[in-house]
C-alpha positions as CSV (number, residue, x, y, z in Angstrom):
1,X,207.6,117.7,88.3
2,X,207.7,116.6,85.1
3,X,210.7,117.9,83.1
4,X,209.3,118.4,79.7
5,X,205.6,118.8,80.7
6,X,206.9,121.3,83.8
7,X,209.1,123.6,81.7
8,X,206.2,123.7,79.1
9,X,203.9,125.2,81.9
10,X,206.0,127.6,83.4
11,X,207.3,128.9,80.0
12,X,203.5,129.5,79.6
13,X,202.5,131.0,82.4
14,X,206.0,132.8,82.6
15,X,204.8,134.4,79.2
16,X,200.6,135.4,80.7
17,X,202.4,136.4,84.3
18,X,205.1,138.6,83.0
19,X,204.7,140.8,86.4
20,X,206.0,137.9,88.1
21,X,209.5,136.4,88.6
22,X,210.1,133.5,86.8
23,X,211.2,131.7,89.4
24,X,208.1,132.6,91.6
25,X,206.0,130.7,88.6
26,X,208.6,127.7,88.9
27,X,207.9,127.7,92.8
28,X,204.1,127.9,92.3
29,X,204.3,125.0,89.3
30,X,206.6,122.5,91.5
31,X,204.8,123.0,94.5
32,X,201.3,122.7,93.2
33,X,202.9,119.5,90.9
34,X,204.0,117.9,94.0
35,X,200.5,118.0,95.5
36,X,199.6,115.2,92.5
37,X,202.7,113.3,93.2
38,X,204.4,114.8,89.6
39,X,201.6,113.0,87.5
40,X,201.5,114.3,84.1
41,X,198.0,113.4,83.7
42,X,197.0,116.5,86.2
43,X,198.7,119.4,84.1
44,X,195.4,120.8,83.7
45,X,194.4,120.7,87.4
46,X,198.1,122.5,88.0
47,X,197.9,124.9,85.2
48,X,194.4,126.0,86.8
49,X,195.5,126.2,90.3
50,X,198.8,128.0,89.4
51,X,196.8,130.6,87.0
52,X,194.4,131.3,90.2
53,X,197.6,131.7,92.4
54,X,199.5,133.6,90.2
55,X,196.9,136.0,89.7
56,X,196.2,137.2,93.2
57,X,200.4,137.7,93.3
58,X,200.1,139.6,90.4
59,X,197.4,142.0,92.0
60,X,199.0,141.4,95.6
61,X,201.7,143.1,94.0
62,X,199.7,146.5,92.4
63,X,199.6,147.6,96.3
64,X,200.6,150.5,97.8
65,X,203.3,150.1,100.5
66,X,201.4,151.8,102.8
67,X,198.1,149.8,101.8
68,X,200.4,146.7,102.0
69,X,201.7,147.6,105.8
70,X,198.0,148.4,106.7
71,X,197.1,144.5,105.5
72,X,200.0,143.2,107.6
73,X,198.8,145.2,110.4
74,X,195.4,143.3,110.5
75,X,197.1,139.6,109.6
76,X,199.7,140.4,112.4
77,X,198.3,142.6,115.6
78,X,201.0,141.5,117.8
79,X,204.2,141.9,115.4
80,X,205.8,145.6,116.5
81,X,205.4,148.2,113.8
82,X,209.1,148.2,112.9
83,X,209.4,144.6,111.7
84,X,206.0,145.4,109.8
85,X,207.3,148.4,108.0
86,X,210.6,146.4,106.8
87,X,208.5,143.9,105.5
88,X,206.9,146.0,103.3
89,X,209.7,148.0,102.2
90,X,212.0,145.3,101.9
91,X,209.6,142.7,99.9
92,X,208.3,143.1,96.9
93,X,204.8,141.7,97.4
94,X,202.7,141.7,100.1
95,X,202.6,138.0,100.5
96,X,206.8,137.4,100.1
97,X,206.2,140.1,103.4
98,X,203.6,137.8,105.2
99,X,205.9,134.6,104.0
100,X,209.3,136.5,105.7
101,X,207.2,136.9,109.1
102,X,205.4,133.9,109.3
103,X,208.6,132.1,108.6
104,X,210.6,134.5,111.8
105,X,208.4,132.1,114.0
106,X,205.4,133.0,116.4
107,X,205.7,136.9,117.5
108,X,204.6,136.5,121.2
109,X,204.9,140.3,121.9
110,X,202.8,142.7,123.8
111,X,199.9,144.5,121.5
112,X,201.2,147.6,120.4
113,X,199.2,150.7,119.9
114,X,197.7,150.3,116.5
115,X,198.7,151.8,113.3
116,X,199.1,155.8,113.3
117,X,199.7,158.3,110.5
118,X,203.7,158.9,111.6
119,X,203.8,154.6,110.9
120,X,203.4,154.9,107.8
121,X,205.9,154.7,105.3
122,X,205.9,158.4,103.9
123,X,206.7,159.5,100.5
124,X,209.8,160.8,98.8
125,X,208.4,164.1,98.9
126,X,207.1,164.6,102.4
127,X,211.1,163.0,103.5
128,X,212.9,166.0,101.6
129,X,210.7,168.8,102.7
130,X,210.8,167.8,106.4
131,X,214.4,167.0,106.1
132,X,214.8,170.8,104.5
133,X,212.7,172.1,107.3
134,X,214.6,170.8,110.0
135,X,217.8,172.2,108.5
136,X,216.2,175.6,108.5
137,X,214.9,175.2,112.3
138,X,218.6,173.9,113.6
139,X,221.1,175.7,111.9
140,X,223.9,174.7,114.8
141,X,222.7,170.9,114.4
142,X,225.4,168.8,111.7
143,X,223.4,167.7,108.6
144,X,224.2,163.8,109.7
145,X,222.7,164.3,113.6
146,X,219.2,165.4,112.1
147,X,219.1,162.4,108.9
148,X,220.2,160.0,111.9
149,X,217.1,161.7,114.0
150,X,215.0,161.6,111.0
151,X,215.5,157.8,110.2
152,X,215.6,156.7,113.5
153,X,211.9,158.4,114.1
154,X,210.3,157.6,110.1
155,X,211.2,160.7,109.0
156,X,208.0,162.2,111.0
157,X,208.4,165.6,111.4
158,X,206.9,166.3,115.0
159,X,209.2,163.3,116.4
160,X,212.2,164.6,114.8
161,X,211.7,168.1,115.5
162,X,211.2,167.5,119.8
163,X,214.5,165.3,119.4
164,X,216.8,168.1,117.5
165,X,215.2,170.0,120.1
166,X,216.7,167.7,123.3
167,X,220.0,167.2,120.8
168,X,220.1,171.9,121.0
169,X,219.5,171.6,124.7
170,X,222.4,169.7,125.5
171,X,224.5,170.8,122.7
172,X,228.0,172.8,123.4
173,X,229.1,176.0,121.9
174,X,231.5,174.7,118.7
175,X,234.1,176.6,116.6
176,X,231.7,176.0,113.7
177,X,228.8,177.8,114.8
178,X,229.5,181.3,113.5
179,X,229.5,179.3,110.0
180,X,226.2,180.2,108.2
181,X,224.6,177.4,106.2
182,X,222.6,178.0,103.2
183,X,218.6,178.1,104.0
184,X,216.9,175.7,101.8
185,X,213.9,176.2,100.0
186,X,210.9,173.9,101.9
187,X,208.7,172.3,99.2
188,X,204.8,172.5,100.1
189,X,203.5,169.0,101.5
190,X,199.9,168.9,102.7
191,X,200.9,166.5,105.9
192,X,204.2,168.6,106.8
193,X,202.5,172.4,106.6
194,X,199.5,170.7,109.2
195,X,202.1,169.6,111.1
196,X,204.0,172.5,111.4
197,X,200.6,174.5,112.1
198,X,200.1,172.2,114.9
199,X,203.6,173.0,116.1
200,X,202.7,177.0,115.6
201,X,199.5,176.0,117.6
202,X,201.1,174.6,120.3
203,X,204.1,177.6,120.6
204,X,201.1,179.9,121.1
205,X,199.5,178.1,123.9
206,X,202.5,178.1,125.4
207,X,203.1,182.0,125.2
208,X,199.9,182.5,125.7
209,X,200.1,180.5,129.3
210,X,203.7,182.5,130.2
211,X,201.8,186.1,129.6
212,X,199.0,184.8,132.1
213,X,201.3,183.5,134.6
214,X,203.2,186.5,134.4
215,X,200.1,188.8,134.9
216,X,198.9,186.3,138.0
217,X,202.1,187.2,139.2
218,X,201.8,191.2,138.7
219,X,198.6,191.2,140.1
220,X,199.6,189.2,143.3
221,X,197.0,186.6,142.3
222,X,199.1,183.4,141.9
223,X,198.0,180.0,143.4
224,X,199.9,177.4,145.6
225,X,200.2,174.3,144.3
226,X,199.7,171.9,147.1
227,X,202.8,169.5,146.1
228,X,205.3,171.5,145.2
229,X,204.0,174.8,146.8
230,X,205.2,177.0,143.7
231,X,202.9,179.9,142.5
232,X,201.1,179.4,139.6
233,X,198.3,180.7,137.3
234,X,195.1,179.5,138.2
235,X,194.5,178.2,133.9
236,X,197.7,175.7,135.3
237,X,195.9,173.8,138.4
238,X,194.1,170.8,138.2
239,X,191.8,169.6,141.2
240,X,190.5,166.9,143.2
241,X,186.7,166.3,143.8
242,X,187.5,168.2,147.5
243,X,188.9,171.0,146.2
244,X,192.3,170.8,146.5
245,X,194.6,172.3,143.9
246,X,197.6,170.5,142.0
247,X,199.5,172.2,139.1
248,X,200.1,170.7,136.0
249,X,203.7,169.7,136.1
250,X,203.5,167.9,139.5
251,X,200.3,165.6,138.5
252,X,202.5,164.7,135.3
253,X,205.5,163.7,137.1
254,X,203.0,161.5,139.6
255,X,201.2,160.0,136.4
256,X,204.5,158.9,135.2
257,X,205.7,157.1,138.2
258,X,202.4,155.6,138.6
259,X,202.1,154.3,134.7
260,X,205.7,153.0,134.8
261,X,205.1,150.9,138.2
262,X,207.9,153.4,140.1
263,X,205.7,154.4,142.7
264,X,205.8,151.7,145.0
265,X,203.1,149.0,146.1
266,X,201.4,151.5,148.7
267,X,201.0,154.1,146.5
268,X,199.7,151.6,143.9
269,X,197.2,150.0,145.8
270,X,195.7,153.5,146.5
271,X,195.2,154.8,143.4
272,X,193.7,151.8,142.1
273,X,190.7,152.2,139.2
274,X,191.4,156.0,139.5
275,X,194.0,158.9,140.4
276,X,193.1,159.8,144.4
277,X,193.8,163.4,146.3
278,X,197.9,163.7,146.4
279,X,197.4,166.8,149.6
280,X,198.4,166.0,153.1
281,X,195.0,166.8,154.2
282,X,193.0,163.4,154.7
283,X,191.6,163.4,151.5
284,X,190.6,160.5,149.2
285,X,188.4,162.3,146.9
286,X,189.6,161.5,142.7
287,X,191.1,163.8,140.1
288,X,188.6,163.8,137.4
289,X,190.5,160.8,134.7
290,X,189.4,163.5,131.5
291,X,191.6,166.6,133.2
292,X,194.5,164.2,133.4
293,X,194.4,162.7,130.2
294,X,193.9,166.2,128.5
295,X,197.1,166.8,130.5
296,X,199.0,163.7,129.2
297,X,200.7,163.4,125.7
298,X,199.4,160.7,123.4
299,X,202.0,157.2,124.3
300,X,201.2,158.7,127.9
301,X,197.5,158.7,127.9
302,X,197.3,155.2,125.9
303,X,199.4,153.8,129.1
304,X,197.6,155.2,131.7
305,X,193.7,154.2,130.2
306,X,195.5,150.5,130.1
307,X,196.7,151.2,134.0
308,X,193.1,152.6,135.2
309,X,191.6,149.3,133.2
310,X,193.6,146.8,134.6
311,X,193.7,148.4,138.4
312,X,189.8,148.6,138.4
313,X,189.7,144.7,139.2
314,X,192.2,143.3,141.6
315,X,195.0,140.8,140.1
316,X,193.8,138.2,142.2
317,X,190.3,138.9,141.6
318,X,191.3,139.2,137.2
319,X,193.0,135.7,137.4
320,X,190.4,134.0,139.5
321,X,187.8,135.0,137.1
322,X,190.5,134.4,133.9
323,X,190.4,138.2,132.7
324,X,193.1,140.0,130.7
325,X,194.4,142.8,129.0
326,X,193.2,142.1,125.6
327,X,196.1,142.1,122.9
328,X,194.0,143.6,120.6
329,X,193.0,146.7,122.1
330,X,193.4,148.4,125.7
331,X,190.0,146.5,126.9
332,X,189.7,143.2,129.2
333,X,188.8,140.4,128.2
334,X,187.9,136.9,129.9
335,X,190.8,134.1,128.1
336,X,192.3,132.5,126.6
337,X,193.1,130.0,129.4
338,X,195.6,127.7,129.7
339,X,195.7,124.6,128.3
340,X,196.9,123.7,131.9
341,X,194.3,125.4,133.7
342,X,191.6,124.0,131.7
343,X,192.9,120.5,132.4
344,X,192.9,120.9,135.8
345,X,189.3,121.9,135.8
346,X,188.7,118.3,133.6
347,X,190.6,116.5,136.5
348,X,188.6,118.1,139.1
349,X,185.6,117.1,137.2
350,X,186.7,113.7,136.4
351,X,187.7,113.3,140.1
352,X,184.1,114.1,141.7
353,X,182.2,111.9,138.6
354,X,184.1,109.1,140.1
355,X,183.7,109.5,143.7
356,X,179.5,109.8,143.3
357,X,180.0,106.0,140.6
358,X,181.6,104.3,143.3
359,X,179.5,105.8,145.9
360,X,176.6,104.8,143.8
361,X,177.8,101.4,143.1
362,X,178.8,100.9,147.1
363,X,175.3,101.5,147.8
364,X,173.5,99.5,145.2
365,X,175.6,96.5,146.0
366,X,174.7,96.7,149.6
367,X,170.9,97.4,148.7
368,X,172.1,94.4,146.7
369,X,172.9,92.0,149.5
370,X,170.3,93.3,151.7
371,X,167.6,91.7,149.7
372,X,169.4,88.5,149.2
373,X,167.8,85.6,151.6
């Protein structure tokens, strides 16, 4: 870059880009510079092409985080949702972000399940008044176990509320526990109070389904469950197209082995493209697929439509015809081959264009001699 002509420009568009870093502009100039070999004849060209750059930076950098980590999430499907939400918290613009991932090579992973409302990065607010919440909820829980649940789980509430839940489940009665700790006073949030609504909606289905088991059990009216042959309420069984009855807890355990591949190769080639009869009775007849996913929480039910999708055509049959999971979504999808697969067809082509030349050529020769005298 020139160094009088050079300085000039960025000093300019330092001075009409003020929402930049200087040394952004200087990066811009030189590399736009070194596209004309450092002629000093094309400062115009480089002071328009810089302007145009500077400007979408300048905007780029107007963004929200959140609508920053929801541009990232389209430009980068298969980069996990962690290393997108650094990116956009620790960068200030949404392109230094895109630069600092394409620059951490190609991110080969598995598609995650797209973007959801606890992904995003929440706001100062909404991380105080669920922090203050959960201090009111778990009083015998140390103020440094629920910020450690809290950032380890985005600060969502309803993640970080089931794991102080597992953390009081397995806690031990402490010294420190008669010790009464100040309630705090829970700012209102509009995504935290439909949350905790959700929660109070969930507590009262769960009430609601002890009092009925408990009256199925007064009135002598409880149902076997043909797994575990416990008595339960009839609101809790789920059941096959032949009428057999399975309660709720058993059919989650066996949806869990079978997602996670722990159910061995016998009980996975049986329950291929659908979930079959579990009873000991020769029965093959399916559990209807929209009882068990209403049954499933929301990671489960994601995994298990991706497990009845890829088990409705066999592997063999899948790579024959070149179909796979789609890292986009939880569809199939036929590709993208392989570059080796692809030139093995061209060989096999190649090959058989050959053998009919020579074969024609054999024949026209001999055709050949044939008419000669």
């Amino acid at each position: 870059m020139g160094s009088s002509v050079g300085r000039e420009l960025v000093e300019e568009l330092s001075a009409e880009f003020q929402g930049v870093s200087r040394s952004l502009v200087r990066e811009v100039v030189q590399g736009y510079w070194a596209d004309f070999d450092n002629e000093p004849e094309a400062e115009d060209e480089v002071r328009k092409r810089a302007r145009c750059k500077l400007a979408q930076i300048r905007e780029a950098s107007k963004l929200d985080k959140n609508e920053a980590l929801v541009i990232l999430d389209s430009a980068f499907p298969l980069c996990p949702r962690e290393v997108l939400r650094s990116a956009a918290t620790s960068e200030k613009t949404v392109v230094h972000a895109a630069t600092t991932l394409l620059a951490g090579g190609p991110l080969a992973v598995p598609r995650r399940v797209p973007l959801r409302v606890q992904d995003l990065i929440p706001d100062k607010e909404y991380k105080e008044a669920a922090y203050h919440c959960l201090l009111n909820e778990f009083p015998l829980l140390w103020k440094s176990q629920i910020t450690a649940v809290m950032a380890e789980r985005n600060h969502d509430y309803p993640s970080a509320r089931s794991d102080c839940l597992a953390l009081m489940r397995n806690r031990q009665a402490s010294f420190f526990d008669g010790l009464q700790r100040a309630t705090h006073t829970v700012r209102r949030h509009l995504r935290l109070e439909m949350e905790r609504r959700a929660v109070e909606e969930s507590k009262d289905v769960d009430v609601a389904r002890e009092l009925n088991r408990r009256q199925y059990a007064d009135l002598g009216e409880e149902v076997e469950c043909e797994i575990c042959y416990d008595a339960v309420a009839w609101e809790d069984l789920l059941g096959c197209g032949g009428g057999h009855l399975f309660c709720r807890g058993c059919l989650l355990r066996f949806v869990q082995e079978l997602v996670g591949g722990e159910a061995g190769p016998a009980v996975l080639a049986r329950h291929q493209g659908s979930v079959k009869c579990l009873s000991m009775d020769p029965c093959d007849a399916p559990i209807p697929t929209l009882q068990l996913e209403e049954l499933l929480p929301g990671n489960m039910r994601e995994s298990f439509n991706s497990f009845l999708l890829a088990s409705n055509i066999p592997l063999a049959r899948r790579k024959k015809l070149g179909i796979s999971l789609c890292p986009f979504c939880d569809g199939l999808c036929v590709g993208p081959r392989s570059i080796f697969a692809i030139l093995k067809q061209s060989w096999v082509a190649l090959s058989l264009a050959l053998i009919v030349a020579v074969v024609v050529l054999r024949l026209r020769n001999l055709s050949a001699s044939a008419d000669r005298p």
